[in-house]
C-alpha positions as CSV (number, residue, x, y, z in Angstrom):
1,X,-109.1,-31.3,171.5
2,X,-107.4,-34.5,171.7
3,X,-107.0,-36.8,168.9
4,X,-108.3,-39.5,170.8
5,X,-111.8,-37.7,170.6
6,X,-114.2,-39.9,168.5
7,X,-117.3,-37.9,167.6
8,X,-120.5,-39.6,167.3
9,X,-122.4,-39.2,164.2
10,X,-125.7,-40.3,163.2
11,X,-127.1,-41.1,160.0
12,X,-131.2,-40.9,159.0
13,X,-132.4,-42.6,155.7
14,X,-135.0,-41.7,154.2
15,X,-136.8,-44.6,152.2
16,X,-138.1,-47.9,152.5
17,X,-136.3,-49.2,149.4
18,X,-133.1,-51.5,150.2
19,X,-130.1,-50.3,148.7
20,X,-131.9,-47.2,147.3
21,X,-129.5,-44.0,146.2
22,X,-130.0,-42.3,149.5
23,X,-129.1,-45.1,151.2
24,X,-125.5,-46.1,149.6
25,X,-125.2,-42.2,150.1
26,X,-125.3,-42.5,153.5
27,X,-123.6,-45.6,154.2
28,X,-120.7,-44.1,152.4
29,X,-120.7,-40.9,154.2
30,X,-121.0,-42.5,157.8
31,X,-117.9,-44.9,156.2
32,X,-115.7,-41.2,155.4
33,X,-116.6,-40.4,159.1
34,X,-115.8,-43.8,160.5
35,X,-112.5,-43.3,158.2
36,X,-112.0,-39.9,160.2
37,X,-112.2,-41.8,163.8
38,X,-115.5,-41.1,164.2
39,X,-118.5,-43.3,165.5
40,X,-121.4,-43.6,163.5
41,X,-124.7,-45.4,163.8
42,X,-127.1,-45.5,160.9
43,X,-130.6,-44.8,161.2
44,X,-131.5,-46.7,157.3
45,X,-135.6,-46.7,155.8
46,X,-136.7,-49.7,157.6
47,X,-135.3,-48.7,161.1
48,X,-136.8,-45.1,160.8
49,X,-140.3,-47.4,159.9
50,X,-142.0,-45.3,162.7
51,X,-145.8,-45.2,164.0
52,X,-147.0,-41.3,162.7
53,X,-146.1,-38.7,165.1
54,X,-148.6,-37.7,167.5
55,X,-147.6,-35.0,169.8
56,X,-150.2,-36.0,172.5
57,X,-148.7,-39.9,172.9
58,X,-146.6,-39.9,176.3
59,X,-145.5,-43.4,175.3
60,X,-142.5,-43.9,172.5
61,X,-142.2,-47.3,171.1
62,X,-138.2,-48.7,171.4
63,X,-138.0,-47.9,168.0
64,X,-138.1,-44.1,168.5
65,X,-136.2,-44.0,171.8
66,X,-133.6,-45.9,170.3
67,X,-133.5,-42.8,167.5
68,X,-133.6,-40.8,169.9
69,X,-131.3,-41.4,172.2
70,X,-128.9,-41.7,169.7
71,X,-129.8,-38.2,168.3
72,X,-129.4,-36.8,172.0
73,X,-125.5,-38.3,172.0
74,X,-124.9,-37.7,168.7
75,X,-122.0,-34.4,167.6
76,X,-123.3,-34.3,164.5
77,X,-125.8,-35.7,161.9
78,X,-126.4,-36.9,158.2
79,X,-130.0,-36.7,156.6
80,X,-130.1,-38.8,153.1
81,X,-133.4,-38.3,151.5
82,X,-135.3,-39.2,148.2
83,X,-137.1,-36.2,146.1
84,X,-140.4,-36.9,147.1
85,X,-142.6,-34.4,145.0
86,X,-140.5,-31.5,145.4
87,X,-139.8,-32.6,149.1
88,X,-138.3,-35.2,151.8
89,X,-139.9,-38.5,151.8
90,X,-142.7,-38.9,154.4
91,X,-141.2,-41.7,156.4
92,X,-138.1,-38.8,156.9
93,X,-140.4,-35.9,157.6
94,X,-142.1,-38.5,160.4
95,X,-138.7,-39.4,161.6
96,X,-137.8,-36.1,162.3
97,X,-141.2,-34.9,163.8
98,X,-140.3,-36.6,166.6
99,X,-137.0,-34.7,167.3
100,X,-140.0,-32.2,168.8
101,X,-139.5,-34.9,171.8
102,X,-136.1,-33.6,172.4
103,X,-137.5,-29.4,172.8
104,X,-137.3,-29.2,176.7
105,X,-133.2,-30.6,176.1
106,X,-130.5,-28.5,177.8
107,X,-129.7,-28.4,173.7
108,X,-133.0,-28.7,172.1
109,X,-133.3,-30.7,168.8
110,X,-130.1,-30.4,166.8
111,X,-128.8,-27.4,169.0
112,X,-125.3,-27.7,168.9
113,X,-125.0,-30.0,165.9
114,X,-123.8,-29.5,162.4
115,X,-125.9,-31.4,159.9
116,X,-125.0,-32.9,156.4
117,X,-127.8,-32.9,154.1
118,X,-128.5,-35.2,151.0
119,X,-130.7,-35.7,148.6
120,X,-130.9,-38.0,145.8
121,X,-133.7,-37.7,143.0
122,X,-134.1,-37.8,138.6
123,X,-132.7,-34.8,137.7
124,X,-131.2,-31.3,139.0
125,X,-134.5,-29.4,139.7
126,X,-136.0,-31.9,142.3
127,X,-133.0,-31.9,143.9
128,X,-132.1,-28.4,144.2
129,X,-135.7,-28.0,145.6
130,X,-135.6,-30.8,148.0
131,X,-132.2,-29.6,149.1
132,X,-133.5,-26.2,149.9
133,X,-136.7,-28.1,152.1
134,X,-134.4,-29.5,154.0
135,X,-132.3,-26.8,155.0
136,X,-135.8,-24.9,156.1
137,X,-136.2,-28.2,158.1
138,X,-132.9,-27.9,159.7
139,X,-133.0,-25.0,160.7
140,X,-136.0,-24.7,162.0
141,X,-134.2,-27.6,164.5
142,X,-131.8,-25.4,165.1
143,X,-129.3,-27.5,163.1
144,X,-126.7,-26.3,161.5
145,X,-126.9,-27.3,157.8
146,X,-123.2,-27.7,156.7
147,X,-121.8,-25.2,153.8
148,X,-121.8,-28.1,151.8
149,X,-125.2,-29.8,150.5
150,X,-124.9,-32.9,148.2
151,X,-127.7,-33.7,145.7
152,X,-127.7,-36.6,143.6
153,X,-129.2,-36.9,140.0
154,X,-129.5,-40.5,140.1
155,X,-130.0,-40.1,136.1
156,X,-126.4,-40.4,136.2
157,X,-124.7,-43.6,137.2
158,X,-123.3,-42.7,140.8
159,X,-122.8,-46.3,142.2
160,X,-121.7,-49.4,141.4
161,X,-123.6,-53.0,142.1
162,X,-121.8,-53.1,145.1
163,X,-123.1,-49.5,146.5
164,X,-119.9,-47.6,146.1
165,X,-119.9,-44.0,144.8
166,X,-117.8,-44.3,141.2
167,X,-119.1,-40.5,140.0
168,X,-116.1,-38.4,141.4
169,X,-117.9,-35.5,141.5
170,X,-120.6,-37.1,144.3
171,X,-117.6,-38.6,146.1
172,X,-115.6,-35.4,146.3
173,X,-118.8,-33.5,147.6
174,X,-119.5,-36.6,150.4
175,X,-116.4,-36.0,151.4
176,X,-116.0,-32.8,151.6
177,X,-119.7,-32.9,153.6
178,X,-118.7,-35.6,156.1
179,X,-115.1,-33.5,156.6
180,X,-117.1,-30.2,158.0
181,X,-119.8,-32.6,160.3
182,X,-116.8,-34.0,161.6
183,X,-114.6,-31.1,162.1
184,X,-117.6,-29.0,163.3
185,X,-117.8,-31.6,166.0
186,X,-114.5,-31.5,167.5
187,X,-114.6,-27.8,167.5
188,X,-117.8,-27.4,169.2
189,X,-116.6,-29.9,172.0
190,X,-113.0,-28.6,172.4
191,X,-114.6,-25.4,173.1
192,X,-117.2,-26.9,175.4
193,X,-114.5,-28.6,177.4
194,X,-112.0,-25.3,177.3
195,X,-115.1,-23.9,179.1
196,X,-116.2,-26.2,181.7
């Protein structure tokens, strides 16, 4: 694969709340993969604002083709997600119902793709659980959850005013999260140009 490769990565927030947790998560991963020649487009609460799923509509509104086109391009993906109640937030969970759009794909829902997961809540135990609902949700896209999972007990002071990460621990574990999306990507389409 060619260094000039740029993989395209998108990221999904999961809350309504400006500058929540999840979101200066996820800006600052898609930043790493931006910093690792990657494109990224981010998906934050208020663009992922959807109408609730219903299988039976044949018409999308812009809103969720743009999401979805963008997850149809897209090498890899980050999720950032709130602990809602020992789960993803509801405006996540509706985001990502309609992925069931993309089923009839040549690579249906996140076939092909490795996924970065985070999850940000008060204390370890919502996160560990929320982290573990969002691999099931993964993979039952056929997503690849990445090795690496990063949750975030925002008991602890993990970013500044300005939204960076100043815990090293979180920004080591971004990092090392955004590096195997990436990576994962250029693998998976070296090998699918080798191929062809």
């Amino acid at each position: 694969m060619t260094s000039s490769f740029r993989p395209y990565i998108v990221g999904i927030g999961g809350t309504t709340k400006v500058e929540s947790s999840a979101e200066k998560a996820l800006k600052y991963a898609l930043s790493l993969a931006a910093a690792q020649g990657a494109d990224a487009e981010l998906f934050d609460g208020p663009s992922i604002h959807l109408p609730m799923y219903a299988a039976e509509s044949g018409e999308r509104p812009a809103d969720v083709r743009r999401l979805l086109g963008a997850l149809r391009r897209a090498h890899g993906v980050i999720i950032a997600t709130p602990c809602y109640h020992g789960s993803v937030s509801g405006l996540l969970k509706n985001a990502l119902d309609y992925v069931e759009d993309m089923a009839q794909d040549p690579h249906p829902y996140f076939d092909g793709r490795a996924v970065g997961l985070i999850v940000c809540g008060s204390g370890w135990q919502s996160t560990a659980i929320t982290l573990s609902a969002l691999r099931s949700i993964v993979h039952a896209l056929r997503g690849w959850p990445t090795p690496m999972g990063v949750a975030i007990n925002t008991l602890n002071k993990t970013f500044d005013e300005q939204g960076a990460v100043i815990d090293e621990a979180a920004a080591r574990q971004i990092g090392i999260l955004m590096n195997q999306v990436v990576d994962f990507a250029r693998m998976r389409c070296g090998q699918a140009e080798e191929i062809a």
